[in-house]
N, CA, C and O atoms as a MOPAC input file, in Angstrom:
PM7 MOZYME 1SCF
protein

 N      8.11000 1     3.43500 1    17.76400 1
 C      9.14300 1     3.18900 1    16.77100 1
 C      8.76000 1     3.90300 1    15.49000 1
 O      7.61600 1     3.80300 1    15.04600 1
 N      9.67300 1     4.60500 1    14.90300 1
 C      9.11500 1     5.24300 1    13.64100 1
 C      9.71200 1     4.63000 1    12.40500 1
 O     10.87300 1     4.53600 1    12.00600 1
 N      8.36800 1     4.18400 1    11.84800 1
 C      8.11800 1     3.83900 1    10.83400 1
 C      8.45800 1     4.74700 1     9.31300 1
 O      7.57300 1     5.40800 1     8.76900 1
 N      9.90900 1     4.64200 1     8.74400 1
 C     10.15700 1     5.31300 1     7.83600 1
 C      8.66700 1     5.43700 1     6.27800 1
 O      8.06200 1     6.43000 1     5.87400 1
 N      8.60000 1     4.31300 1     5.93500 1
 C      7.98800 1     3.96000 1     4.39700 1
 C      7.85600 1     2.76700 1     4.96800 1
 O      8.10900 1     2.31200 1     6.08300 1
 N      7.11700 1     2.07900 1     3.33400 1
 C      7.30000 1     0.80500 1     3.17500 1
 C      8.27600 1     0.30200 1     3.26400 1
 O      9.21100 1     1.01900 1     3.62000 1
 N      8.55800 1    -1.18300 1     2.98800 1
 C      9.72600 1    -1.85200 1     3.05300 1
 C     10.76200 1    -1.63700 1     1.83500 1
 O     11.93900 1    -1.28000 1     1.77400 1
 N      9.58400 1    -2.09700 1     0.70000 1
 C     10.36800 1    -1.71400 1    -0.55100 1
 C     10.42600 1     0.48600 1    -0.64600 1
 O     11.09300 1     1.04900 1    -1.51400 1
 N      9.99900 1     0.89300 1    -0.09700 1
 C     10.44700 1     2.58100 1    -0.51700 1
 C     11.72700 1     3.02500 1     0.47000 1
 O     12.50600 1     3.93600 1     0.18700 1
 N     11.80000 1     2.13300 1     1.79500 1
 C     12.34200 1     2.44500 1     2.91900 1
 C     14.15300 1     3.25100 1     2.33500 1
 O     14.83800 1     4.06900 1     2.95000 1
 N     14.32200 1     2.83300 1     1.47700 1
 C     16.22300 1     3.18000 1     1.66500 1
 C     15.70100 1     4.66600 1     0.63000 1
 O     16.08800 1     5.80000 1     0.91600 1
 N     14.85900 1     4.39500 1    -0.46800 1
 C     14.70100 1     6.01500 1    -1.14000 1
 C     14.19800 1     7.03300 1     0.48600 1
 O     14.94400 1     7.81400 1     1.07700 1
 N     12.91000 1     6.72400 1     0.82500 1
 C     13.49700 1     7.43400 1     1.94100 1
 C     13.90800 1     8.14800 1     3.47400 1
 O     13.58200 1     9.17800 1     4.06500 1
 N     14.89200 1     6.87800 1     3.77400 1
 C     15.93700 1     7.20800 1     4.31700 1
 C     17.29100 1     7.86000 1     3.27200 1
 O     18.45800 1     8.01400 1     3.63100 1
 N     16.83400 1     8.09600 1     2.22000 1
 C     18.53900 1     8.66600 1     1.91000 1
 C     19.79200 1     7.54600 1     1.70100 1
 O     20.81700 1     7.98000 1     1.17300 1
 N     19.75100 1     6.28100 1     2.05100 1
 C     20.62200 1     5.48900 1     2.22000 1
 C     20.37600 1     4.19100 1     0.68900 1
 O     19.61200 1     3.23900 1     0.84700 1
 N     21.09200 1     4.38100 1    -0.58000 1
 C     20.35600 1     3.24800 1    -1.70100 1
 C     21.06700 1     1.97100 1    -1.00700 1
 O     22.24900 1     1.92200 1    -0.66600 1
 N     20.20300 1     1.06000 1    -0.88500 1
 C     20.52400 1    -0.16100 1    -0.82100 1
 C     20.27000 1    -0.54600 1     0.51600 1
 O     20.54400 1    -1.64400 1     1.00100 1
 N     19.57600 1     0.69100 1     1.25700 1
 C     19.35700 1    -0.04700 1     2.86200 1
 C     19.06800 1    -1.33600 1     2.90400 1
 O     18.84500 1    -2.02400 1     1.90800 1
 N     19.05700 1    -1.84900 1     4.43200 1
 C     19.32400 1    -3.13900 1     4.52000 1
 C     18.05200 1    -3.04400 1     5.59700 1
 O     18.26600 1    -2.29400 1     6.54900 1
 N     16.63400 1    -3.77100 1     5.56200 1
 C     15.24600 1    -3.50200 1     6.43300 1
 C     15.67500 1    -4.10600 1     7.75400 1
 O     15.42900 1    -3.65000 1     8.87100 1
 N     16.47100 1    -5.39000 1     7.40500 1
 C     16.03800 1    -6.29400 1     8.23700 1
 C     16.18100 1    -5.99800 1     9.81000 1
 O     15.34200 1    -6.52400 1    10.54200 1
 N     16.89200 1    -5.42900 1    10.21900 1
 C     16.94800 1    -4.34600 1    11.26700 1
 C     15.70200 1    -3.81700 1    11.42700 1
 O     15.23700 1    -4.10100 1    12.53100 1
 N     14.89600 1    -3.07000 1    10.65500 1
 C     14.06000 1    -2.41500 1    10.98300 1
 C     12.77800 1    -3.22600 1    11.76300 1
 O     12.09200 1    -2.95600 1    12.74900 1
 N     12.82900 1    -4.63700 1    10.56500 1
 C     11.65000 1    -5.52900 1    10.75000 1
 C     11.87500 1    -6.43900 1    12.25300 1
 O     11.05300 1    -6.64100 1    13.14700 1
 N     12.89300 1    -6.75800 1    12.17400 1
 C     13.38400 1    -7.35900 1    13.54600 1
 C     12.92500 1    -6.71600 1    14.63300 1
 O     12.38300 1    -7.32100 1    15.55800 1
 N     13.10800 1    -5.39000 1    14.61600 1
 C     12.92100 1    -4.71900 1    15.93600 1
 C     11.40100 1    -4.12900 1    16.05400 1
 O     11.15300 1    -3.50000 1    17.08300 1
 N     10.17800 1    -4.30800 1    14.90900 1
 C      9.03900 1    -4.48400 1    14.90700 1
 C      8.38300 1    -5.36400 1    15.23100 1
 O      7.40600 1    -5.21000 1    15.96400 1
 N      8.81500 1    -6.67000 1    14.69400 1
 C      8.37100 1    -8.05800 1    15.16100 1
 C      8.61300 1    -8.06200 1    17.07000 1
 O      7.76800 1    -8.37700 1    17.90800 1
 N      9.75900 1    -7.69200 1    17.26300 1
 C     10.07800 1    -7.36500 1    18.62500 1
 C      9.21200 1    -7.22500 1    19.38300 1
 O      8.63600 1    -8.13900 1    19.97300 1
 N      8.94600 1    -5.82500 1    19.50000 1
 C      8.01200 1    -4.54700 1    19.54100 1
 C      6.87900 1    -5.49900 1    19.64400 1
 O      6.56800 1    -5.32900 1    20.82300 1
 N      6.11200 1    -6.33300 1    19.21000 1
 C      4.78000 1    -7.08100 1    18.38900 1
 C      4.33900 1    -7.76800 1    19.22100 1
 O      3.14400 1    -7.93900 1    19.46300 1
 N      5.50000 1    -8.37100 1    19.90100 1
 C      5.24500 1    -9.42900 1    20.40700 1
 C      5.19400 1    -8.90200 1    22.06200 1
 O      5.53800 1    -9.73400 1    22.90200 1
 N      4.90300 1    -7.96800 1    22.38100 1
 C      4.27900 1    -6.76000 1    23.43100 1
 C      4.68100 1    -7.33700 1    24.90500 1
 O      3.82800 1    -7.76400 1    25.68300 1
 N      5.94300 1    -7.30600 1    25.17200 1
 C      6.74100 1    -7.21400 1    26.26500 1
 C      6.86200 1    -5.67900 1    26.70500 1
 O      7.13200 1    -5.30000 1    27.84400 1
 N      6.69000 1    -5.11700 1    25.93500 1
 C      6.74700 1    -3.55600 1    26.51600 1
 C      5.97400 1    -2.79300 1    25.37500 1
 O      5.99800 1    -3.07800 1    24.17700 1
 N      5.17100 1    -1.59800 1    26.08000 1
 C      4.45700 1    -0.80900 1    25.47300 1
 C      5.12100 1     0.10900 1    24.34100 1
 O      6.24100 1     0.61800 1    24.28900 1
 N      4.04900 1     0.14400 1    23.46300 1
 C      4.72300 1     0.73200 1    22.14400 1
 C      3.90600 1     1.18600 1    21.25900 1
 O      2.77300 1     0.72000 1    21.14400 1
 N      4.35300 1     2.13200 1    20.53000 1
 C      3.48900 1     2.41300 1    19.31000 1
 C      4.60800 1     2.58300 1    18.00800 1
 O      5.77900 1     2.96200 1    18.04500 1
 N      3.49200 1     2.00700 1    16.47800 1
 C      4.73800 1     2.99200 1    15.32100 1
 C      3.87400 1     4.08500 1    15.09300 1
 O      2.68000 1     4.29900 1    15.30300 1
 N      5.12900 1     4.92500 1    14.43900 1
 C      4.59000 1     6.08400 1    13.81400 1
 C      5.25400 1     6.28900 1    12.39200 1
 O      6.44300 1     6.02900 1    12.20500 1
 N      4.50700 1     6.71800 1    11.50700 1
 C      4.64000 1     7.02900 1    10.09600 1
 C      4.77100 1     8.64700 1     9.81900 1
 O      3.63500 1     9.12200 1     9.78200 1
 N      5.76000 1     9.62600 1     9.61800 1
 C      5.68300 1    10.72800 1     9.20700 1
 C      5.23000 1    10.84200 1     7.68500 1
 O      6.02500 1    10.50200 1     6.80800 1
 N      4.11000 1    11.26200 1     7.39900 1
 C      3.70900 1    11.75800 1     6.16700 1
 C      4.39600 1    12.74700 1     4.98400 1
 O      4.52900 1    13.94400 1     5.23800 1
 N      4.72900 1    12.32800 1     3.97900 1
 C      5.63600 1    13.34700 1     3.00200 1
 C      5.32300 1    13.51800 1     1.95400 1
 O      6.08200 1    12.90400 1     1.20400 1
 N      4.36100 1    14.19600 1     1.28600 1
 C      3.47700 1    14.18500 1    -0.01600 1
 C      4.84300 1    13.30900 1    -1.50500 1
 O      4.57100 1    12.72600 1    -2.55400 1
 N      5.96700 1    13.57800 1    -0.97400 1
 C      6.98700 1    13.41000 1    -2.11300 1
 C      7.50600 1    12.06500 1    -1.85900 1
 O      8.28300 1    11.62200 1    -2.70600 1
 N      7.14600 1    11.14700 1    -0.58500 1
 C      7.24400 1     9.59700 1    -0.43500 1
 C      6.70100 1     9.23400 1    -0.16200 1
 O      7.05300 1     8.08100 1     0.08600 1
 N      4.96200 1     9.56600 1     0.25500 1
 C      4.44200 1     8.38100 1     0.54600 1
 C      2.89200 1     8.29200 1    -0.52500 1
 O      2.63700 1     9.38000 1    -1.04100 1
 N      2.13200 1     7.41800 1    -0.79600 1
 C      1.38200 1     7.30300 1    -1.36100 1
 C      0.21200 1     6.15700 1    -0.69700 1
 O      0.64500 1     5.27200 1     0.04200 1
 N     -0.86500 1     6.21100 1    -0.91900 1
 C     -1.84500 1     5.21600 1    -0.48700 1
 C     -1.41700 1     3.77900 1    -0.44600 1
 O     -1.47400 1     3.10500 1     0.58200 1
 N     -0.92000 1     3.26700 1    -1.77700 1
 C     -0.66900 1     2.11100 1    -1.81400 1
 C      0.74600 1     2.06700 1    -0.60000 1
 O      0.55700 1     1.30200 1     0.34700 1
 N      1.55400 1     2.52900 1    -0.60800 1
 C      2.70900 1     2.63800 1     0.73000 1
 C      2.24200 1     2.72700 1     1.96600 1
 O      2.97200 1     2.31600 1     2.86800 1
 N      0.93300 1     3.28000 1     2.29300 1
 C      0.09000 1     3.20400 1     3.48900 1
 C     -0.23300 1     1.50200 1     3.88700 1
 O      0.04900 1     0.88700 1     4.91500 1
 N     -1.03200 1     0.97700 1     2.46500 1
 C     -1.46900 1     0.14500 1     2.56400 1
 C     -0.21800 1    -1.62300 1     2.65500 1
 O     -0.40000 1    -2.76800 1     3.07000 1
 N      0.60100 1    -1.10500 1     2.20300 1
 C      2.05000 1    -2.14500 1     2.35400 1
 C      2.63000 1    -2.10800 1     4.03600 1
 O      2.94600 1    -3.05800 1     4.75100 1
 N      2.63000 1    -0.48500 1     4.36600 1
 C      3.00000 1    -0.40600 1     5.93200 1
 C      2.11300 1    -1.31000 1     6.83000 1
 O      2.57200 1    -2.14900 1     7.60500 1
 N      0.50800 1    -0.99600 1     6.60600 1
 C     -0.41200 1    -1.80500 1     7.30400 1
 C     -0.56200 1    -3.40400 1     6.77200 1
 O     -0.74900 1    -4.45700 1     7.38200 1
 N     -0.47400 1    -3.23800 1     6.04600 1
 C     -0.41000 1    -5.39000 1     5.81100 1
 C      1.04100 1    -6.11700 1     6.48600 1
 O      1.01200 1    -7.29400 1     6.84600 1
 N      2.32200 1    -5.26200 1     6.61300 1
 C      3.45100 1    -5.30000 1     7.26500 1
 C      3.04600 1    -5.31000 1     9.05400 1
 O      3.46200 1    -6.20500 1     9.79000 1
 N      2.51900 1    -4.61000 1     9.35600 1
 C      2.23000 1    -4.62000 1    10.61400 1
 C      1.01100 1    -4.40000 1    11.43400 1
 O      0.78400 1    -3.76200 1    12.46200 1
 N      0.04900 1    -5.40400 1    10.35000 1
 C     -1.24200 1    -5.93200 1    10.84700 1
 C     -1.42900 1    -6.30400 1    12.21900 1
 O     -0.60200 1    -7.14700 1    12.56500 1
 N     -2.12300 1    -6.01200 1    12.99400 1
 C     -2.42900 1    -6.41100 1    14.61000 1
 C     -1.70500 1    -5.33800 1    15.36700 1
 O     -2.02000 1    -5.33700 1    16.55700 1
 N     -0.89900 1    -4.49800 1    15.05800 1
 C     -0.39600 1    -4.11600 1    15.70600 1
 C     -0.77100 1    -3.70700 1    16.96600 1
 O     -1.69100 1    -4.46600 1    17.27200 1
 N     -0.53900 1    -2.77500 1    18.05600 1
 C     -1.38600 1    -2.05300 1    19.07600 1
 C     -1.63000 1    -0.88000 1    18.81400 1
 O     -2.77000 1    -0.50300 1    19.08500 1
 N     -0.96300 1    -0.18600 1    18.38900 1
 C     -1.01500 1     1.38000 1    18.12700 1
 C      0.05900 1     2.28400 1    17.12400 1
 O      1.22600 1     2.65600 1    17.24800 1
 N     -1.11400 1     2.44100 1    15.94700 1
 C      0.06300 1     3.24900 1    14.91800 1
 C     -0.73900 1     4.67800 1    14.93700 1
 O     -1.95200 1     4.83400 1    15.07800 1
 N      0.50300 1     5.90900 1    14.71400 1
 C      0.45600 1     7.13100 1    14.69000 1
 C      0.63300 1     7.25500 1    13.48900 1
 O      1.51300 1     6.57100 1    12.96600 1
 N     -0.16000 1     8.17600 1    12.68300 1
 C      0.17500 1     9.40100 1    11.59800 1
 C      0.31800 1    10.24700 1    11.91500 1
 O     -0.59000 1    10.91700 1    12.40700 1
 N      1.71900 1    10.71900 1    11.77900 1
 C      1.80700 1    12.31600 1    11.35000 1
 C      1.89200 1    12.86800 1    10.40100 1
 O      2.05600 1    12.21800 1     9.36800 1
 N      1.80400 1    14.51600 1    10.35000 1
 C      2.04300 1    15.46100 1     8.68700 1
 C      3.31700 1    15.50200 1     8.89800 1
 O      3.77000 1    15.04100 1     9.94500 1
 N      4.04500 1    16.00300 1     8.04300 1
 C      5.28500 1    16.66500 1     7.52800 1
 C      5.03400 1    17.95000 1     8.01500 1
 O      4.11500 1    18.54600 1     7.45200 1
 N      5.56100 1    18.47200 1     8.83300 1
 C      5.95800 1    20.10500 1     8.72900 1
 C      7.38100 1    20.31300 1     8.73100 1
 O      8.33100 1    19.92300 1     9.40900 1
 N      7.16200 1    21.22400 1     7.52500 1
 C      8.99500 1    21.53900 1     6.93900 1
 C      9.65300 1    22.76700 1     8.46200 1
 O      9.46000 1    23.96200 1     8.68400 1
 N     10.34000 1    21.83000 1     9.10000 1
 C     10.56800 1    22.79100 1    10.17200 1
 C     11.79200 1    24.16400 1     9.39100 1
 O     11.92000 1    25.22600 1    10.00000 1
 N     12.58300 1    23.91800 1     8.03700 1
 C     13.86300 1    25.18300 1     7.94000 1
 C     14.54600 1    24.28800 1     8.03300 1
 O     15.40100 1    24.43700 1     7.15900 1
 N     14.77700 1    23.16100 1     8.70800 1
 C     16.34600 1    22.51700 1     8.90900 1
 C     16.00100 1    21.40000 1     8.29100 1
 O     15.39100 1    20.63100 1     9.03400 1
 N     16.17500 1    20.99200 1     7.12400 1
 C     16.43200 1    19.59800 1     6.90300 1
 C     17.27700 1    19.41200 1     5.90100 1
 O     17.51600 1    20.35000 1     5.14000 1
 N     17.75500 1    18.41500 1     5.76200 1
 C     18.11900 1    18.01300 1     4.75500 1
 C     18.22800 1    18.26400 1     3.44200 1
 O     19.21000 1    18.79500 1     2.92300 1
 N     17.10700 1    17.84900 1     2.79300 1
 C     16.44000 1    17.77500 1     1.25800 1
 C     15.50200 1    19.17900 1     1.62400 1
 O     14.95400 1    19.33700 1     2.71500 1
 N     15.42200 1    20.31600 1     0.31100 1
 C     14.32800 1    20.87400 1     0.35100 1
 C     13.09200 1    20.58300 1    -0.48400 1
 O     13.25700 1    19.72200 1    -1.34900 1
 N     12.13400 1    21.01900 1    -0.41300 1
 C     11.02800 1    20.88200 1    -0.84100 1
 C      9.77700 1    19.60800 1    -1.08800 1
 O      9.07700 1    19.20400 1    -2.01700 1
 N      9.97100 1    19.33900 1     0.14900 1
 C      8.86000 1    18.64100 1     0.97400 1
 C      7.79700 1    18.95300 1     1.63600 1
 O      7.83700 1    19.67200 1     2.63500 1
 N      6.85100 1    18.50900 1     1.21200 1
 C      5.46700 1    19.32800 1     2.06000 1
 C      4.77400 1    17.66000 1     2.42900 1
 O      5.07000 1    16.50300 1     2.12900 1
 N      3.74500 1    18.32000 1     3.21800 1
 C      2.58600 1    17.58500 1     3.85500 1
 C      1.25800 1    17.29100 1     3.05900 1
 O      1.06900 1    17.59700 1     1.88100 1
 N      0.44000 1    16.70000 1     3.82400 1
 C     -0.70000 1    16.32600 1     3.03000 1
 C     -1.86000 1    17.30300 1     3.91800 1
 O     -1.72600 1    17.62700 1     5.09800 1
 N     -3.11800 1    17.70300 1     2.94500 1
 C     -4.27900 1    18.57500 1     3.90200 1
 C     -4.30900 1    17.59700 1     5.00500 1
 O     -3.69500 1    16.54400 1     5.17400 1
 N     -5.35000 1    18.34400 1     5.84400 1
 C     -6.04400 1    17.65000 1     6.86600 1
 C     -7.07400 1    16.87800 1     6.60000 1
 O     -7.51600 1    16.13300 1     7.47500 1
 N     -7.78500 1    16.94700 1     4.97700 1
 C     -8.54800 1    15.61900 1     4.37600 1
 C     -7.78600 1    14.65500 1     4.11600 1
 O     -8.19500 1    13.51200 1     4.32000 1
 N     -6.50000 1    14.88300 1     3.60700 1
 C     -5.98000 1    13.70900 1     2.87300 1
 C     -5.76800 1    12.80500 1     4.41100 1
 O     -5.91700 1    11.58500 1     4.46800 1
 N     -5.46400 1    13.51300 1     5.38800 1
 C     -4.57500 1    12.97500 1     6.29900 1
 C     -5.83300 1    11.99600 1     7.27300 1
 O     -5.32400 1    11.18100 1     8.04300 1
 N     -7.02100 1    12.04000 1     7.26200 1
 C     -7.94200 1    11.72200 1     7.73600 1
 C     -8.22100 1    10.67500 1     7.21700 1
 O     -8.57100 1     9.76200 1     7.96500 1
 N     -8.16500 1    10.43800 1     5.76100 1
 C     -8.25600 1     9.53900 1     4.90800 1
 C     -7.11200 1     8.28800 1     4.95500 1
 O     -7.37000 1     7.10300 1     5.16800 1
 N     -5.91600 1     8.81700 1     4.72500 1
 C     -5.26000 1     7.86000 1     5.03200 1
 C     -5.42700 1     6.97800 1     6.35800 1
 O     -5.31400 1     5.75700 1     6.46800 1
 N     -5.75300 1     8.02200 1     7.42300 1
 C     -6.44200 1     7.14900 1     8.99300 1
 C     -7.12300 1     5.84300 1     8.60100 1
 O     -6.87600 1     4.68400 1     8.93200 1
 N     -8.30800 1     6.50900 1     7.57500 1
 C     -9.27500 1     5.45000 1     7.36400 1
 C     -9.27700 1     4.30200 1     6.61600 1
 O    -10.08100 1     3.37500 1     6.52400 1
 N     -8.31300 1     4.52200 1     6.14400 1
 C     -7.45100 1     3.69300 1     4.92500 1
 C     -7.04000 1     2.42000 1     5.36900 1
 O     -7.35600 1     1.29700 1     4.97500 1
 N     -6.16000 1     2.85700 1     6.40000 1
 C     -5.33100 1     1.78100 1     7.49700 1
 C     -6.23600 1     1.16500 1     8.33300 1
 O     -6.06000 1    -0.05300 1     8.30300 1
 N     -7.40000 1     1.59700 1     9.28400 1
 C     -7.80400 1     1.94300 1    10.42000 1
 C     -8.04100 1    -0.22500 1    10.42400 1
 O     -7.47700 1    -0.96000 1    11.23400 1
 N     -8.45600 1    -0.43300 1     9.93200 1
 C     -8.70200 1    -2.04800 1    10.25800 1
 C     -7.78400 1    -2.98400 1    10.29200 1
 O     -7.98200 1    -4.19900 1    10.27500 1
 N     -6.50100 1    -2.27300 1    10.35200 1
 C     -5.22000 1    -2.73300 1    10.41500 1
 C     -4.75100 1    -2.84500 1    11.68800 1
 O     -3.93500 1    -3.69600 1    12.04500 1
 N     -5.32000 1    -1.87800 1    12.49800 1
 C     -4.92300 1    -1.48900 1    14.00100 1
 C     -5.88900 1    -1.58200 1    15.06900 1
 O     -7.11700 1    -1.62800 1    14.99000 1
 N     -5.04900 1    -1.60400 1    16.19600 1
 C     -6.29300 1    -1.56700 1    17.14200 1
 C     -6.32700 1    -0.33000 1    17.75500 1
 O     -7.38100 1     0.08500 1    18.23700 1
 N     -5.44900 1     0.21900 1    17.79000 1
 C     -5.66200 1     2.11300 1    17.46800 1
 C     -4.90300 1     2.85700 1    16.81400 1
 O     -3.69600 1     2.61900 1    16.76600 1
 N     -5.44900 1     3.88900 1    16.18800 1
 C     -4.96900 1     4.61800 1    15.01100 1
 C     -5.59700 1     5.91700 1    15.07900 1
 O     -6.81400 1     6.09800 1    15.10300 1
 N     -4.33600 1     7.18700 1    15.12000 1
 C     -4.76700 1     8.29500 1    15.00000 1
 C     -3.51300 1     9.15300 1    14.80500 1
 O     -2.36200 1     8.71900 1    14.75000 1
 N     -3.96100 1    10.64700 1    14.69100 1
 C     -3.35200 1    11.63700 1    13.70200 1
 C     -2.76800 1    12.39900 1    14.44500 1
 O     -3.50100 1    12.97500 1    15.24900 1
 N     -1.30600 1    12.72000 1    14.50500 1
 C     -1.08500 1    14.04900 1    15.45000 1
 C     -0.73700 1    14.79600 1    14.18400 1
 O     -0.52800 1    14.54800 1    12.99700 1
 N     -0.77800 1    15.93900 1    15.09300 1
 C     -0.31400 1    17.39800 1    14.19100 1
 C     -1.32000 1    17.79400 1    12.94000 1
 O     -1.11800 1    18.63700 1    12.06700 1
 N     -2.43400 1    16.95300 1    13.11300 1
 C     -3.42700 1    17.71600 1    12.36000 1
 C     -4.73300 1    17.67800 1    12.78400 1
 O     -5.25100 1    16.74900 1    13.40500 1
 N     -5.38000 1    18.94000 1    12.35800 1
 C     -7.06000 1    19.71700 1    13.02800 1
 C     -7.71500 1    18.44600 1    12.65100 1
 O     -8.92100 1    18.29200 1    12.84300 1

């Protein structure tokens, strides 16, 4: 399940002011309660996310089984321009940041 932001950053961004989570959280708690295999994932966006938003995602979905980080790569097609990613230190860091939050945790799309 992918994990936009935090709860409180979630509608800046998705694009949508005034989103409504509870949808989102519902179908995490879901997910949680491990009737079927699952992981979240968090796409990384130097322009929405920040440590402390790391750290709100993981107190949100403490125990989980398995959360993914990914980078941002600006594929040409999106939306909004000028969004970038975080290095491959920052992105390691944030791993470690979370990591006692999960019972596994790791990085795609970066060395």
């Amino acid at each position: 399940m992918d994990i936009k932001n935090s709860l409180s950053k979630y509608a800046l961004t998705v694009g949508i002011p005034g989103f409504d989570t509870s949808g989102v959280q519902e179908s995490a708690e879901i997910l949680m309660e491990e009737r079927v295999d699952y992981e979240f994932r968090t796409t990384l966006v130097r322009e929405f996310h920040t440590e402390a938003d790391l750290l709100s995602i993981a107190h949100w979905l403490e125990g989980a089984k398995r959360y993914r980080l990914q980078n941002f790569v600006d594929s040409g097609a999106l939306i909004q321009i000028g969004l970038h990613g975080f290095s491959s230190e920052e992105m390691h860091a944030f791993a470690e940041l979370v990591r006692p939050y999960f019972a596994d945790i790791s990085l795609r799309g970066v060395d």
